[in-house]
C-alpha positions in Angstrom: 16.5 10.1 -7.0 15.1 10.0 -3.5 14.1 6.5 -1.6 10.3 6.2 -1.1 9.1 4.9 2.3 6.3 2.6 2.0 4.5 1.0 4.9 3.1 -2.5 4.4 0.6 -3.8 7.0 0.1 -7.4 6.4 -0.2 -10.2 9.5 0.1 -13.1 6.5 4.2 -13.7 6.1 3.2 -15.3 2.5 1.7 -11.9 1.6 4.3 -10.0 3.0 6.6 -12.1 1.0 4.5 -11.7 -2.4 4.3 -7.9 -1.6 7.8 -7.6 -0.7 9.1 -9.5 -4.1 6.8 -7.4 -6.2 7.9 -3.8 -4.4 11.2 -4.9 -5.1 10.3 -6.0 -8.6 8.6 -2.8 -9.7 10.9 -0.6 -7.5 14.2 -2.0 -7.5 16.6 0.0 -4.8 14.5 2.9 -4.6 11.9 2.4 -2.4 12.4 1.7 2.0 10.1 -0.6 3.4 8.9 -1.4 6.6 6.2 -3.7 7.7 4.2 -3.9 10.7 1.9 -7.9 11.5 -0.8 -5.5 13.6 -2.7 -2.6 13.7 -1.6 -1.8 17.5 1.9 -2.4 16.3 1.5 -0.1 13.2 0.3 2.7 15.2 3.5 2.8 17.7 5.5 3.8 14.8 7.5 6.8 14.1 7.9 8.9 11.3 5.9 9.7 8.2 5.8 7.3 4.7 4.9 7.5 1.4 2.3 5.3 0.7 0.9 2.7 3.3 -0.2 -0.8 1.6 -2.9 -2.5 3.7 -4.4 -5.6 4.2 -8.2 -4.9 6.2 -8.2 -8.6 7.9 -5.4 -8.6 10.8 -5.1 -10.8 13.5 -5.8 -7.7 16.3 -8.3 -5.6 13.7 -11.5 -6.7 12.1 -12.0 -5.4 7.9 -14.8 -2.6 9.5 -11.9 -1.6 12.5 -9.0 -1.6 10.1 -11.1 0.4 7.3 -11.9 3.2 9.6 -8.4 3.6 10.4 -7.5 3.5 6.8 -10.4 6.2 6.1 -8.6 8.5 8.9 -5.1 7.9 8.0 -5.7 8.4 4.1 -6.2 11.9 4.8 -2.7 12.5 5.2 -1.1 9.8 3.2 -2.6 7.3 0.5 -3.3 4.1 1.1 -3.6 1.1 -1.1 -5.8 -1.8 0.4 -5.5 -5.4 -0.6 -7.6 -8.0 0.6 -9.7 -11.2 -0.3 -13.1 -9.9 1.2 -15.1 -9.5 -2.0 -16.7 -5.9 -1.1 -15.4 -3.8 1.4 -12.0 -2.6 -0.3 -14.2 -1.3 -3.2 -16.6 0.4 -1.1 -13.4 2.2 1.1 -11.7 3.1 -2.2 -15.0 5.1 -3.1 -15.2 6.2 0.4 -11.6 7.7 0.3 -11.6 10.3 -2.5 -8.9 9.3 -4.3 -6.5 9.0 -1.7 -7.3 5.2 -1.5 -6.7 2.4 -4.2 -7.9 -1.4 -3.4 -5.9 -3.4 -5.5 -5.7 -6.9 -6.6 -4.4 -9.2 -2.8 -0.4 -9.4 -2.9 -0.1 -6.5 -5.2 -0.4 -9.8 -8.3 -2.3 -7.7 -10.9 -2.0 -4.5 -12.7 -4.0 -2.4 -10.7 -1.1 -3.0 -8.4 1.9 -1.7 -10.6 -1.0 1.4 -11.6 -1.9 2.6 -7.9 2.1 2.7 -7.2 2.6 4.9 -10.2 -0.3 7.3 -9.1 0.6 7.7 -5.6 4.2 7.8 -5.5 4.6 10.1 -8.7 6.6 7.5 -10.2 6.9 6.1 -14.0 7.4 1.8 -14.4 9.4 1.2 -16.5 9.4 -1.9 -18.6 11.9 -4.6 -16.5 13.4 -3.1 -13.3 13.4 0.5 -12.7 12.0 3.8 -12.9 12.0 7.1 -13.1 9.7 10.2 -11.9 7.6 11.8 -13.7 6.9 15.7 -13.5 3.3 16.6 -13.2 2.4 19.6 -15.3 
């Protein structure tokens, strides 16, 4: 099976660290991820991904700043936003048209686990692994 390349833009290091141990969790060896701290930083990057998992509060990009970006860049790729602010994820997830997914912060609930399946085609398997599924 092919690696998935996942982008994770989080400026907290204990999130990253949650996010990272739950990718790896779900995931196991099949997934490539790279993280980026700031917006400026996570715009100088090269190469397409798979899914990008965002946080909207960064040090160098306010929730409204970081939200439009996401909006824009879920065009192309989908997007799952985690954050602590009680109402803007829910109103970009509505905003996206089904190319964005806000999540529980840390990726510590099920809607975590769910969005990954969606997005990156994939099937969770109880424990560590998966396997793809087909669409029809």
């Amino acid at each position: 099976m092919q690696s998935k390349t996942i982008f994770c833009l989080e400026d907290g290091l204990f999130y990253k660290n949650m996010i990272e141990h739950r990718l790896t969790d779900l995931l196991g060896d099949h997934v490539h991820i790279e993280y980026f701290f700031s917006l400026g930083h996570f715009k100088q990057r090269k190469g397409p991904c798979d899914l990008l998992i965002s946080d909207l509060h960064l040090g160098d990009s306010k929730g409204e700043q970081t939200a439009e970006f996401l909006l824009d860049y879920s065009q192309h790729t989908p997007v799952i936003v985690q954050s602590s602010d009680p109402y803007l994820p829910e109103r970009l997830e509505r905003l996206g048209q089904g190319n964005i997914k806000a999540v529980e912060k840390a990726g510590r609930g099920p809607e975590f686990a769910l969005a990954l399946e969606a997005f990156l085609q994939l099937q969770i398997t109880q424990g560590r692994g998966l396997t793809v599924s087909h669409p029809n």
